[in-house]
MARLUMLO-635533 format. One record per residue (C-alpha): residue number from 1; residue in three letters; x, z, y. Coordinates in nm, 3 decimals, decimal comma. Each point is the difference from the previous one (the first is absolute). Example, Ala and Ser with C-alpha at 12.3 -4.5 7.8 and 13.67 -1.06 7.14 Angstrom:
REM MARLUMLO-635533
<n:1&res:Ala&X:1,230&Z:0,780&Y:-0,450> .
<n:2&res:Ser&X:0,137&Z:-0,066&Y:0,344> .
REM end
This chain:
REM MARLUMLO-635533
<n:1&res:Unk&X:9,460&Z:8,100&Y:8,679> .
<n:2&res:Unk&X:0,289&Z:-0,046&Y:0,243> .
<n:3&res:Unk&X:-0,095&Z:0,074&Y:0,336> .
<n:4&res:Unk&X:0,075&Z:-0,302&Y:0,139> .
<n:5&res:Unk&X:-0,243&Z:-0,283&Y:-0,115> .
<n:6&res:Unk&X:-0,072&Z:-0,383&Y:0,128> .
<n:7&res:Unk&X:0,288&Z:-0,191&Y:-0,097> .
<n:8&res:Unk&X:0,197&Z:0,358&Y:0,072> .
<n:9&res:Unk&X:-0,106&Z:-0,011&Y:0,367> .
<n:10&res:Unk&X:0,052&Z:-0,363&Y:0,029> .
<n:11&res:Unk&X:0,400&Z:0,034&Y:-0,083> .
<n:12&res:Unk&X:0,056&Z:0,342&Y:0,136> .
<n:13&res:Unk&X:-0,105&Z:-0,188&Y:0,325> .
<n:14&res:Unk&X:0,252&Z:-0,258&Y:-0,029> .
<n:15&res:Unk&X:0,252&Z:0,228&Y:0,101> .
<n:16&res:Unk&X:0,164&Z:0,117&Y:-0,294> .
<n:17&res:Unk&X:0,138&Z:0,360&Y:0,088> .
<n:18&res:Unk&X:-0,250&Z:0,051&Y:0,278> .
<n:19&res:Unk&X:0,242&Z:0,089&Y:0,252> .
<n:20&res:Unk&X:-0,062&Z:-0,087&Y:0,337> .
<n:21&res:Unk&X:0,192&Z:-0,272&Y:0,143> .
<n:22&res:Unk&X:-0,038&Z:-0,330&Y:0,162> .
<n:23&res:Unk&X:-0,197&Z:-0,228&Y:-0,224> .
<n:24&res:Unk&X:0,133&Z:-0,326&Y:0,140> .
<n:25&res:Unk&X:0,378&Z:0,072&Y:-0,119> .
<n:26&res:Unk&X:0,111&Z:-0,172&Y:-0,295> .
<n:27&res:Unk&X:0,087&Z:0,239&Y:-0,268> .
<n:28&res:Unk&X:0,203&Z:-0,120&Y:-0,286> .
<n:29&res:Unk&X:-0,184&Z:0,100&Y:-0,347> .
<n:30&res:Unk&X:0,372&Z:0,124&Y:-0,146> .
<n:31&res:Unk&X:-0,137&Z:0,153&Y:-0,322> .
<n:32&res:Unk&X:-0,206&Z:-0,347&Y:-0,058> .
<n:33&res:Unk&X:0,311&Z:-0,205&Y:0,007> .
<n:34&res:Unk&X:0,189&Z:0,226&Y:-0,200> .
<n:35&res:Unk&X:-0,281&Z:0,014&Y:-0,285> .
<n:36&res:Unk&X:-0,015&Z:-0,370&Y:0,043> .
<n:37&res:Unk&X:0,362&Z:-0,070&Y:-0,040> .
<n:38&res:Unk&X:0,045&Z:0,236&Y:-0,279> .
<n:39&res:Unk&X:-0,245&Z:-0,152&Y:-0,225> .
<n:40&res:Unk&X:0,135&Z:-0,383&Y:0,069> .
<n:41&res:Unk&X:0,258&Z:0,125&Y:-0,177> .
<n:42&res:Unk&X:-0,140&Z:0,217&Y:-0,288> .
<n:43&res:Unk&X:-0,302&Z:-0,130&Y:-0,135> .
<n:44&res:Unk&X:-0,061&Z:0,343&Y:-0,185> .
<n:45&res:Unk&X:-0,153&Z:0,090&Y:0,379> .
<n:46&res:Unk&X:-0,405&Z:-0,007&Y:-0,028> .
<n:47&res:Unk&X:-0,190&Z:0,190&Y:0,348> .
<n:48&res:Unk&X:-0,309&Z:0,192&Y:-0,005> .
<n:49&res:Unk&X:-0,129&Z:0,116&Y:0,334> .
<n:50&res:Unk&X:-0,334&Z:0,274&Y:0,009> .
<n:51&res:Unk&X:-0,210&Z:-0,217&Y:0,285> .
<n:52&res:Unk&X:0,278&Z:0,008&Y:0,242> .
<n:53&res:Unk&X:0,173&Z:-0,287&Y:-0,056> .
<n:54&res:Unk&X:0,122&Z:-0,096&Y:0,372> .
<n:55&res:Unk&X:0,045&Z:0,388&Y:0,160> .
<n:56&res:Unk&X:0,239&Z:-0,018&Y:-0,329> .
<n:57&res:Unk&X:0,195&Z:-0,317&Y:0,062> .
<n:58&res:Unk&X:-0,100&Z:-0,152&Y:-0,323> .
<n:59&res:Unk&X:-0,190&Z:-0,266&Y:0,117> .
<n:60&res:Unk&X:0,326&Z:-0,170&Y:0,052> .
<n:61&res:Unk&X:0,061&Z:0,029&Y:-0,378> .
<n:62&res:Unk&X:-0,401&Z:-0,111&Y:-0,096> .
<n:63&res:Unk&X:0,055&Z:-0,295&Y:0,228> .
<n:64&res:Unk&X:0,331&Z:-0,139&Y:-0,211> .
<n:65&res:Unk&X:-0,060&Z:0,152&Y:-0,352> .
<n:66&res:Unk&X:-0,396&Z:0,021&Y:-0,034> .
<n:67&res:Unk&X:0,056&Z:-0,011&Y:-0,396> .
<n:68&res:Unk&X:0,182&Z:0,303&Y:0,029> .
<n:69&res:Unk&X:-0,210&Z:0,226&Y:0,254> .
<n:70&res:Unk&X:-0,264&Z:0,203&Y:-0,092> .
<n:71&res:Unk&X:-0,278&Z:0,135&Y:0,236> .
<n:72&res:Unk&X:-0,183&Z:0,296&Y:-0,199> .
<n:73&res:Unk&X:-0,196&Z:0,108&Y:0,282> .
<n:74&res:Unk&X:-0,026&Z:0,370&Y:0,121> .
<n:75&res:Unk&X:0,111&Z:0,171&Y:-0,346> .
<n:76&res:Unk&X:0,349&Z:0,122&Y:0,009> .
<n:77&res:Unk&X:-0,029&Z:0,217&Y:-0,283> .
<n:78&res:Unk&X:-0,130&Z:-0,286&Y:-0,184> .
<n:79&res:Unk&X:0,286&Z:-0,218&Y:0,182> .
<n:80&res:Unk&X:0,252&Z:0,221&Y:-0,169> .
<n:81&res:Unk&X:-0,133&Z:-0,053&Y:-0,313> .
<n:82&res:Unk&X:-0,003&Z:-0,351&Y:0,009> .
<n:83&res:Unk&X:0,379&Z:0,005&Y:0,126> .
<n:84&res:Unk&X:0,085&Z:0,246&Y:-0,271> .
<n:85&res:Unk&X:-0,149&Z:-0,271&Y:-0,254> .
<n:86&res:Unk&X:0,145&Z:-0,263&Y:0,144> .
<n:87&res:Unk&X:0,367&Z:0,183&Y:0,018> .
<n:88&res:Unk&X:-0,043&Z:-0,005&Y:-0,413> .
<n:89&res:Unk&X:-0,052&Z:-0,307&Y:-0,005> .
<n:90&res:Unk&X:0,342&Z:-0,113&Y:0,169> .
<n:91&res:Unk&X:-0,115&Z:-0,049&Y:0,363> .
<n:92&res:Unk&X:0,133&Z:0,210&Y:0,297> .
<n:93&res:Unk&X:-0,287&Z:0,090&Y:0,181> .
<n:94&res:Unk&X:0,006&Z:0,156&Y:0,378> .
<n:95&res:Unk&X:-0,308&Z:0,119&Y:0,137> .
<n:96&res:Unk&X:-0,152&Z:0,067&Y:0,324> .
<n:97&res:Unk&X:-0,178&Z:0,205&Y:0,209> .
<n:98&res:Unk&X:0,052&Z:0,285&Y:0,251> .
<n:99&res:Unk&X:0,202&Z:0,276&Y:-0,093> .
<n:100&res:Unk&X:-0,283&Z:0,304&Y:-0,053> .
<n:101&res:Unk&X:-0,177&Z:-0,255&Y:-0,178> .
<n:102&res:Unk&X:0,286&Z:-0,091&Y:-0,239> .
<n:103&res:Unk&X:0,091&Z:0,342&Y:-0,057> .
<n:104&res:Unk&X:-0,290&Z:0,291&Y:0,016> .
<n:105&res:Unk&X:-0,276&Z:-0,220&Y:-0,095> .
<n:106&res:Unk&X:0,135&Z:-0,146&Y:-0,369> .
<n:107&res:Unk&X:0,241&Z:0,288&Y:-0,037> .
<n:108&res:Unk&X:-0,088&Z:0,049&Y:-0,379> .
<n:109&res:Unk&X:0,014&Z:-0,355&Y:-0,057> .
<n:110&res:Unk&X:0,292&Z:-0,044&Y:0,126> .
<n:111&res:Unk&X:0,118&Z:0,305&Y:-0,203> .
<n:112&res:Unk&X:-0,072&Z:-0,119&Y:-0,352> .
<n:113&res:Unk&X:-0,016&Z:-0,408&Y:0,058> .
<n:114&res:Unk&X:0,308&Z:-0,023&Y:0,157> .
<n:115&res:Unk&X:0,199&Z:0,315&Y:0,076> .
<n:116&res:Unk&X:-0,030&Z:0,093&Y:-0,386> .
<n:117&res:Unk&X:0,096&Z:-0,353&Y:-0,198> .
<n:118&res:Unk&X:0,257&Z:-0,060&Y:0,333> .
<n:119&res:Unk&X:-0,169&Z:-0,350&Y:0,024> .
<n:120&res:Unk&X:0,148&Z:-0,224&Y:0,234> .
<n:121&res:Unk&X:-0,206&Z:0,065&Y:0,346> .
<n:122&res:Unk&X:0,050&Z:-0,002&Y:0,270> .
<n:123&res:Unk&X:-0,289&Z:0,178&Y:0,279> .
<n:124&res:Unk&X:0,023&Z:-0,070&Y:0,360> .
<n:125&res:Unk&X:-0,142&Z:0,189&Y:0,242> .
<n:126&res:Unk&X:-0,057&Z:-0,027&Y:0,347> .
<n:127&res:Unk&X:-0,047&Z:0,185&Y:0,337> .
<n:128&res:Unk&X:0,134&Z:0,320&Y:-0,121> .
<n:129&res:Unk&X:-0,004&Z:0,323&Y:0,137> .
<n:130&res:Unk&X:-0,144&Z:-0,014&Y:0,354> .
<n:131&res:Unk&X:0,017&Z:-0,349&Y:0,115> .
<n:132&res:Unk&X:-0,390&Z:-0,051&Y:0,002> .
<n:133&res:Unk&X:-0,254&Z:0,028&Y:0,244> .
<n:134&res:Unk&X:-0,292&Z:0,099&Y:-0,287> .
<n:135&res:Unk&X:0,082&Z:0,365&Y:-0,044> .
<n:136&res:Unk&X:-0,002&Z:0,215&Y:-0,299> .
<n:137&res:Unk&X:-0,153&Z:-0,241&Y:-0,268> .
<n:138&res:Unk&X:0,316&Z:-0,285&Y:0,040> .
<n:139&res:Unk&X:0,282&Z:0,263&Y:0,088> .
<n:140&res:Unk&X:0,264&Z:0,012&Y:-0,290> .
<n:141&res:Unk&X:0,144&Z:0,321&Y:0,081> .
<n:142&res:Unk&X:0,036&Z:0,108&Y:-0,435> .
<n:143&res:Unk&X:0,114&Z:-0,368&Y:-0,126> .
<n:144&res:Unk&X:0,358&Z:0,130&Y:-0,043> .
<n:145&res:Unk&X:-0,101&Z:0,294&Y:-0,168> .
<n:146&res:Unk&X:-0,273&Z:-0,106&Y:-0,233> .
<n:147&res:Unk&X:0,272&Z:-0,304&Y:-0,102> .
<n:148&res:Unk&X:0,308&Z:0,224&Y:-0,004> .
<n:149&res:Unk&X:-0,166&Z:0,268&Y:-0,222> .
<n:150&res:Unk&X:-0,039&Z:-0,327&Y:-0,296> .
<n:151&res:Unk&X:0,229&Z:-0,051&Y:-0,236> .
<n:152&res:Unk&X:0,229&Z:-0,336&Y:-0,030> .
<n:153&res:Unk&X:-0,137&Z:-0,082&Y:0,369> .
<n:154&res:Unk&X:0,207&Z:-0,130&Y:0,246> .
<n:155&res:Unk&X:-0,070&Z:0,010&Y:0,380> .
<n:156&res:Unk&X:0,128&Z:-0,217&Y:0,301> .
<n:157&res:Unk&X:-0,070&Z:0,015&Y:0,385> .
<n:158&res:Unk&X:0,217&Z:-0,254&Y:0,208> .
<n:159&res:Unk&X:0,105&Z:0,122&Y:0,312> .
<n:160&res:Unk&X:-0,198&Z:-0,330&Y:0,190> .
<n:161&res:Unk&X:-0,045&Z:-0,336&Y:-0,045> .
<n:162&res:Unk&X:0,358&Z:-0,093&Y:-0,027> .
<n:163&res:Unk&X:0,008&Z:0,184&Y:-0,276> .
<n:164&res:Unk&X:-0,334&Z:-0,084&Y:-0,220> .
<n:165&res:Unk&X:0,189&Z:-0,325&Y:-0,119> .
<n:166&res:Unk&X:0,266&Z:0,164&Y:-0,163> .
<n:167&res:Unk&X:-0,281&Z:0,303&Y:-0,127> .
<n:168&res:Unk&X:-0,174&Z:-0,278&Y:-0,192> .
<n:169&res:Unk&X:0,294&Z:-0,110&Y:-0,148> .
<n:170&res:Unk&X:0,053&Z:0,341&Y:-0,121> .
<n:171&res:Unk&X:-0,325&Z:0,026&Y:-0,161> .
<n:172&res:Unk&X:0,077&Z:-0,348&Y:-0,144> .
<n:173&res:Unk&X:0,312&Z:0,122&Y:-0,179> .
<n:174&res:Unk&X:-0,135&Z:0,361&Y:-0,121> .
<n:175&res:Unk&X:-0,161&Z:-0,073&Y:-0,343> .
<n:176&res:Unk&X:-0,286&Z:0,286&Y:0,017> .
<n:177&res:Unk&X:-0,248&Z:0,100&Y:0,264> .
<n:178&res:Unk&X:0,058&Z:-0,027&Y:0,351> .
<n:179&res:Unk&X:-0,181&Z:0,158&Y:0,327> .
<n:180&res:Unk&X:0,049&Z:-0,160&Y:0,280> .
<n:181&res:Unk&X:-0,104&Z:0,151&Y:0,311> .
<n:182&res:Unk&X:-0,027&Z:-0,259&Y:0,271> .
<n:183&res:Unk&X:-0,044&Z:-0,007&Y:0,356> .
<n:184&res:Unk&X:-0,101&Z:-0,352&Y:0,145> .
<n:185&res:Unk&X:0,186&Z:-0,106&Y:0,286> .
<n:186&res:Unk&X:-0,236&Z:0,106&Y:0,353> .
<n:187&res:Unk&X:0,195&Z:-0,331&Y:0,231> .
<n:188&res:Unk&X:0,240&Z:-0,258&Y:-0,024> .
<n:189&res:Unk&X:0,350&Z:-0,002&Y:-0,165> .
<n:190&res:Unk&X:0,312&Z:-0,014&Y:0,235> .
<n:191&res:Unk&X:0,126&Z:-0,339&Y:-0,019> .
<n:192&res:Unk&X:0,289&Z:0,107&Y:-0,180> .
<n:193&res:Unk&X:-0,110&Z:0,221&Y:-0,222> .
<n:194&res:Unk&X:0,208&Z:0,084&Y:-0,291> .
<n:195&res:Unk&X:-0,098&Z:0,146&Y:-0,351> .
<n:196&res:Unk&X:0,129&Z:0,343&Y:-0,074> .
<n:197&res:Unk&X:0,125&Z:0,075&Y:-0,334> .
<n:198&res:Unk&X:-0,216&Z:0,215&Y:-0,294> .
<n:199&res:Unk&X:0,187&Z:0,179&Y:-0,290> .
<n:200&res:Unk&X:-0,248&Z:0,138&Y:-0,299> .
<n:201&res:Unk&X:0,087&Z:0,351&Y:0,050> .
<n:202&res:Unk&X:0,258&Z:0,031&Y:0,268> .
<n:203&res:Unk&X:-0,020&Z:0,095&Y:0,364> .
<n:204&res:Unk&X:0,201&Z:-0,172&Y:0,330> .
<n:205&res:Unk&X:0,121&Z:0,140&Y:0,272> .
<n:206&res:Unk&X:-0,203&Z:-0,134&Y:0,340> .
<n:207&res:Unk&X:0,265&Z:0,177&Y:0,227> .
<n:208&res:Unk&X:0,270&Z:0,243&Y:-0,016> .
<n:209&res:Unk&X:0,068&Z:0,319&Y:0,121> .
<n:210&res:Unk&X:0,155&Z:0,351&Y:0,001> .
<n:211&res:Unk&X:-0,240&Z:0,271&Y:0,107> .
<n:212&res:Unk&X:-0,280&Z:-0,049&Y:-0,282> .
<n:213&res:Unk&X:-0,219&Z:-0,249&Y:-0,183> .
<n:214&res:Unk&X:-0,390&Z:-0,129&Y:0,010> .
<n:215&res:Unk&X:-0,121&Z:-0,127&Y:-0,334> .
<n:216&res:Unk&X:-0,266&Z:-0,250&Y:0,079> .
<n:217&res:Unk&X:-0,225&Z:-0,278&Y:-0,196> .
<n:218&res:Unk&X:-0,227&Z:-0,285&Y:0,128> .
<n:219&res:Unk&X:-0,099&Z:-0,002&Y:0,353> .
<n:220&res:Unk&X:0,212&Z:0,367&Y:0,060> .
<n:221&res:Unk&X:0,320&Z:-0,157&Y:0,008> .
<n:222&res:Unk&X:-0,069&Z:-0,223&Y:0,308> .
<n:223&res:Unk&X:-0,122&Z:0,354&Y:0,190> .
<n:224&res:Unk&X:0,261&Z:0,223&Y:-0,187> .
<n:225&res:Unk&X:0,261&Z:-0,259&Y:0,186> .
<n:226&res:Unk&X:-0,190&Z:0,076&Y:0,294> .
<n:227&res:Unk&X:0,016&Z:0,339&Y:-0,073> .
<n:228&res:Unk&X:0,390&Z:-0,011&Y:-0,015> .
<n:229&res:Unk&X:0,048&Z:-0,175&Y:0,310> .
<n:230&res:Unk&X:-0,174&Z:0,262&Y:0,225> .
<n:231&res:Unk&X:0,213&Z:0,277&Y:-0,230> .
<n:232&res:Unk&X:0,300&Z:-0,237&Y:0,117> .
<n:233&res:Unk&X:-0,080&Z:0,105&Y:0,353> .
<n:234&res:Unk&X:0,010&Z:0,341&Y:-0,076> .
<n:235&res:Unk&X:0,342&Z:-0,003&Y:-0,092> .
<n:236&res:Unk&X:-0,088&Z:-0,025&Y:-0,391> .
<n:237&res:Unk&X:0,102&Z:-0,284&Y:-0,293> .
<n:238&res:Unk&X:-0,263&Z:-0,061&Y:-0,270> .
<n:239&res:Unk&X:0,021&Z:-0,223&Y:-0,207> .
<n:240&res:Unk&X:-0,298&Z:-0,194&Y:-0,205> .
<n:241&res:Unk&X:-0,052&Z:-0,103&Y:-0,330> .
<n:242&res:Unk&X:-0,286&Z:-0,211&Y:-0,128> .
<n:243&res:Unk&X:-0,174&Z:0,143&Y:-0,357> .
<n:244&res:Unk&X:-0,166&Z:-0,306&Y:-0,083> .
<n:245&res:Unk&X:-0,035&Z:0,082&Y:-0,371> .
<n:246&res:Unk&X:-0,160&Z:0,304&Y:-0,023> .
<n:247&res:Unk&X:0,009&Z:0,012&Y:-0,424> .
<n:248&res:Unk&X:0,265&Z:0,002&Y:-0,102> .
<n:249&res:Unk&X:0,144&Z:0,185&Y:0,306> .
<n:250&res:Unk&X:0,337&Z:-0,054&Y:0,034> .
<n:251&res:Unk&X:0,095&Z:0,360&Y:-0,061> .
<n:252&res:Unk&X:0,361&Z:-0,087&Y:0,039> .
<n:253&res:Unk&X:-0,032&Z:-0,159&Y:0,337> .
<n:254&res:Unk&X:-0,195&Z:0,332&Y:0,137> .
<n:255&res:Unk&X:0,260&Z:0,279&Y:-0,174> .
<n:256&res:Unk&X:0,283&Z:-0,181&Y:0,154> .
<n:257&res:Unk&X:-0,189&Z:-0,013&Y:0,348> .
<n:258&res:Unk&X:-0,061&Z:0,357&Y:-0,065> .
<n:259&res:Unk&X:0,348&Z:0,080&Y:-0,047> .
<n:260&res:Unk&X:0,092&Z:-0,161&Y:0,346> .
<n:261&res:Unk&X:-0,257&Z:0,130&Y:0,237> .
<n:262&res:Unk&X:-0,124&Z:0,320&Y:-0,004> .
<n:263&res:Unk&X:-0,319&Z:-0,116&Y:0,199> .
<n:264&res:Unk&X:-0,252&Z:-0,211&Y:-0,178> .
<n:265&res:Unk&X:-0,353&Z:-0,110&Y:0,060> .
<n:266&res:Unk&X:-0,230&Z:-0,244&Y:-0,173> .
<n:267&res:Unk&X:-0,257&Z:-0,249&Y:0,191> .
<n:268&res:Unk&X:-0,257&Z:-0,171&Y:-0,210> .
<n:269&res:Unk&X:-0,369&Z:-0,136&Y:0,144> .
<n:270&res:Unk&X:-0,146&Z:0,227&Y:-0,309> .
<n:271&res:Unk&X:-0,124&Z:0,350&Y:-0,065> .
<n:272&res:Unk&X:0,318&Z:0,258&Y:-0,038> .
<n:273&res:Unk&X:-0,162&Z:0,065&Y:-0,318> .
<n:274&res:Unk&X:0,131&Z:-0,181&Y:-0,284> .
<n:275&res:Unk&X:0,199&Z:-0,287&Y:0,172> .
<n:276&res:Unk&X:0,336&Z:-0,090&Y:0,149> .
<n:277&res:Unk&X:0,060&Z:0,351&Y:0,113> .
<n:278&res:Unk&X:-0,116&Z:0,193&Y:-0,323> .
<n:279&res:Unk&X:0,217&Z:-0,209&Y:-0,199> .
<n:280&res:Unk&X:0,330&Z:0,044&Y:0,290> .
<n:281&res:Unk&X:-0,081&Z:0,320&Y:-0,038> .
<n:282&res:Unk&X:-0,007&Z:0,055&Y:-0,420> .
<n:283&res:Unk&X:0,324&Z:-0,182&Y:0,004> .
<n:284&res:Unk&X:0,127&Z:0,225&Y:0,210> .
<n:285&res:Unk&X:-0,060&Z:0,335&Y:-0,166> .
<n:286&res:Unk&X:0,091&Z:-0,115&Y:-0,328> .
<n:287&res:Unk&X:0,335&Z:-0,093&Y:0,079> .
<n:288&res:Unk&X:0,039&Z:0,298&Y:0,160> .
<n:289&res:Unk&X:0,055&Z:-0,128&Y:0,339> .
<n:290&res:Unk&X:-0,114&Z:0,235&Y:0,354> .
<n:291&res:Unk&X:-0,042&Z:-0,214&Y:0,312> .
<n:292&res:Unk&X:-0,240&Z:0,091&Y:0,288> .
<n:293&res:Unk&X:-0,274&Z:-0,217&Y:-0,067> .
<n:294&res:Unk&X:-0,349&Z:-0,163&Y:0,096> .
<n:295&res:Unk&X:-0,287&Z:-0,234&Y:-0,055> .
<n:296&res:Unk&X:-0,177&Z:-0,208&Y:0,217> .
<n:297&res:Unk&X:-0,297&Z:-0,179&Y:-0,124> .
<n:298&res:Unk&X:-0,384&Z:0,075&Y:-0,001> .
<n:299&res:Unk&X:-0,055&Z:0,382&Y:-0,018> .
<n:300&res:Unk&X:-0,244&Z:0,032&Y:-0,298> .
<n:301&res:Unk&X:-0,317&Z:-0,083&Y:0,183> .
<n:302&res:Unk&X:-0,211&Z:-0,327&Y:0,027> .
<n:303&res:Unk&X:0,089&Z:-0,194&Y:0,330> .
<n:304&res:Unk&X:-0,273&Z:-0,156&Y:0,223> .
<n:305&res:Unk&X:-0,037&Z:-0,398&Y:0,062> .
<n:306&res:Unk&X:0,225&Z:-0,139&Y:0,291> .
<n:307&res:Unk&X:0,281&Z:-0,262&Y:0,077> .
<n:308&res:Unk&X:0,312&Z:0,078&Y:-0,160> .
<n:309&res:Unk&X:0,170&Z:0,085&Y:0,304> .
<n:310&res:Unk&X:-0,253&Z:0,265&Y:0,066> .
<n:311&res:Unk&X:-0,010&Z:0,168&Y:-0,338> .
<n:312&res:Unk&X:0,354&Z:0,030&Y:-0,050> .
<n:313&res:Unk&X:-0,023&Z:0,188&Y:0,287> .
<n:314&res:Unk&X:-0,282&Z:0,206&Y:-0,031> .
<n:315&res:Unk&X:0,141&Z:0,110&Y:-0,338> .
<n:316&res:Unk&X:0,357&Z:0,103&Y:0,066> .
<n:317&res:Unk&X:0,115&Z:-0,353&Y:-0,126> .
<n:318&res:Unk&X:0,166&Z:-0,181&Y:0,279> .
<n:319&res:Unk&X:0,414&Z:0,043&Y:0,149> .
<n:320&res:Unk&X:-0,056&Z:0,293&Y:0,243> .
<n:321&res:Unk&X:-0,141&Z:0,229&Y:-0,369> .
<n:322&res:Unk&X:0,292&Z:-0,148&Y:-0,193> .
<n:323&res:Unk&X:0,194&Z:0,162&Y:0,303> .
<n:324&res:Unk&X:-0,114&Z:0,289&Y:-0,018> .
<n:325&res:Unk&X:-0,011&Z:0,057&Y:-0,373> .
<n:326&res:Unk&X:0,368&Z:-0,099&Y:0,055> .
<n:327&res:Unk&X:0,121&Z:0,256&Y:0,202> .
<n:328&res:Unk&X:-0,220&Z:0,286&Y:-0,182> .
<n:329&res:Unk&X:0,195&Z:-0,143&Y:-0,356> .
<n:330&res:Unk&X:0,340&Z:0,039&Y:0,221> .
<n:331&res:Unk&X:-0,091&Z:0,334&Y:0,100> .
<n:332&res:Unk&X:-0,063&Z:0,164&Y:-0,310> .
REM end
C-alpha cells in the first residue's frame, strides 16, 4: 500500500509539487490545458489518474470529458493495465500519477503491458527527482533509468512550463509508449510567455558559446543557464543545450557538441546512475570521442525531505556545483 493514503494526502496538499511558495499566486495548470486541448482534437485521448486527479492537472480534463476519464483509485500497476487494454482497443490512454509511482512501483507492468506489445501510452509523471518536501518514499531519483533500460520506450522532460505544451504534443504524435516526466509549474506564468519548441529525439541549443558545453534536462537547464552566466564572469563561454528526450538521445546532437568543445558536463535533477549523464557518457565512448567530462546530479544516495531550493543544494545540485564540476571537466 502506497504510503500516502486519504484521498493521497488530500491532493498532495493541494499543492501539487509540494514546493514551497506563496499559496495565494495564481499558477497556470500548463500540462492541464495542454491534455485538454489535445484531446478536443483527437478523440482517441481517454485519462486515467491513480487518486490524484488535481496535483495532476487532470481535473481540468474530468471536468470537460467525464465520459472519457477514468479514476481507478490508488492502483497504478493496475492503472497500467487498464491503459494497456484500453490502447488495444484503439484509445490513446495517458495516465497519471507522480513520477516514482509511475515508474518503480508498476515497473513489470509496465514492462510486459505496454513496453512489450508498444501499445499506445502514454505515463505521466510528476514531481520528479527532488522537487518534494516528503523525502525518500516520493523522490524519483531512478525513473530515467528504470524507463531507459525498456525496450521501444520513449522518454521526455521539458525544460519548464513553456515547454510541456509542445512535450504533449510530442507524445501525441509518437505512436508507442511515452514517459513523460513533468514538473508542475511552482507560480504564475510571465505575461508573455511563449511556448518553446519539442523535437522527438533532437536537442536545442539554449545559448551559445566557445569554451565548453552543459548538457541539461528538466529543471537543470534553467540552473545550468545560471551556471553559465557566473562562468561568463569568469572570463569563460558555455553554451547550453536542453536534452529533453532522453530515449532516443539525440546521439548526433551530443557527438557534434563533442567535436566542438572539449569541456562537457551533464545536469539532470536524477541519480548519475543510469540517466542523462550515463547515457552522454555511452555516446561518448562509443564513438570514440575524449572530452574532459562530468556529471552533476544526485550522487547515488537517498536525499532527505526539504524545499527544492534546499535539496538541490544540499546535494551538489544547484549553479555554484555545476560550476565547479565545470571547471574540474576543463581541467582535466
Amino acid at each position: 500500500m502506497n504510503a500516502m493514503t486519504s484521498n493521497q494526502t488530500a491532493e498532495a496538499l493541494k499543492v501539487g509539487d509540494f514546493n514551497t511558495r506563496n499559496s495565494s499566486a495564481p499558477i497556470r495548470r500548463v500540462y492541464g490545458e495542454a491534455l485538454l486541448k489535445a484531446a478536443r482534437a483527437d478523440d482517441r485521448i481517454v485519462a486515467l489518474s491513480a487518486d490524484l486527479t488535481s496535483a495532476t492537472e487532470v481535473d481540468l480534463f474530468r471536468d470537460e470529458l467525464p465520459k472519457r476519464f477514468f479514476q481507478v483509485g490508488i492502483a497504478e500497476a493496475n492503472m497500467i493495465g487498464i491503459a494497456g487494454g484500453m490502447a488495444r482497443g484503439g484509445d490513446m490512454p495517458f495516465v497519471h500519477t507522480f513520477s516514482v509511482f509511475a515508474t518503480r512501483r508498476c515497473y513489470d507492468q509496465i514492462a510486459m503491458q505496454l513496453a512489450y506489445p508498444r501499445c499506445n501510452v502514454k505515463i505521466v509523471g510528476f514531481i520528479p527527482g527532488l522537487t518534494t518536501l516528503l523525502g525518500v518514499s516520493h523522490q524519483a531519483i531512478d525513473d530515467i533509468a528504470l524507463m531507459r533500460a525498456l525496450p521501444n520506450m520513449t522518454i521526455i522532460e521539458p525544460a519548464d512550463a513553456r515547454q510541456i505544451p509542445a512535450a504533449v504534443q510530442a507524445a501525441v504524435a509518437h505512436d508507442g509508449p511515452v514517459y513523460l516526466r513533468l514538473r508542475r509549474a511552482d507560480g504564475p506564468p510571465p505575461a508573455d510567455m511563449k511556448e518553446l519548441p519539442l523535437q522527438r529525439g533532437e536537442l536545442a541549443m539554449l545559448r551559445e558559446g566557445t569554451d565548453g558545453v552543459i548538457l541539461a534536462c528538466g529543471l537543470m537547464c534553467a540552473i545550468a543557464e545560471m551556471a553559465a552566466d557566473r562562468l561568463a564572469r569568469q572570463g569563460l563561454s558555455v553554451a547550453v543545450a536542453n536534452v529533453a528526450t532522453l530515449k532516443p538521445l539525440d546521439e548526433a546532437g551530443v557527438t557534434a557538441l563533442a567535436k566542438r568543445f572539449a569541456t562537457v558536463v551533464t545536469a539532470e535533477n536524477h541519480s548519475i546512475i543510469g540517466g542523462l549523464g550515463s547515457a552522454v557518457a555511452e555516446c561518448l565512448l562509443e564513438a570514440g570521442l575524449r572530452v574532459g567530462f562530468e556529471r552533476v546530479g544526485v550522487r547515488d544516495c537517498f536525499a532527505e525531505g526539504g524545499s527544492t531550493p534546499y535539496l538541490l543544494n544540499r546535494y551538489g545540485l544547484d549553479a555554484n556545483a555545476i560550476v565547479a564540476a565545470f571547471l574540474r571537466a576543463r581541467g582535466r
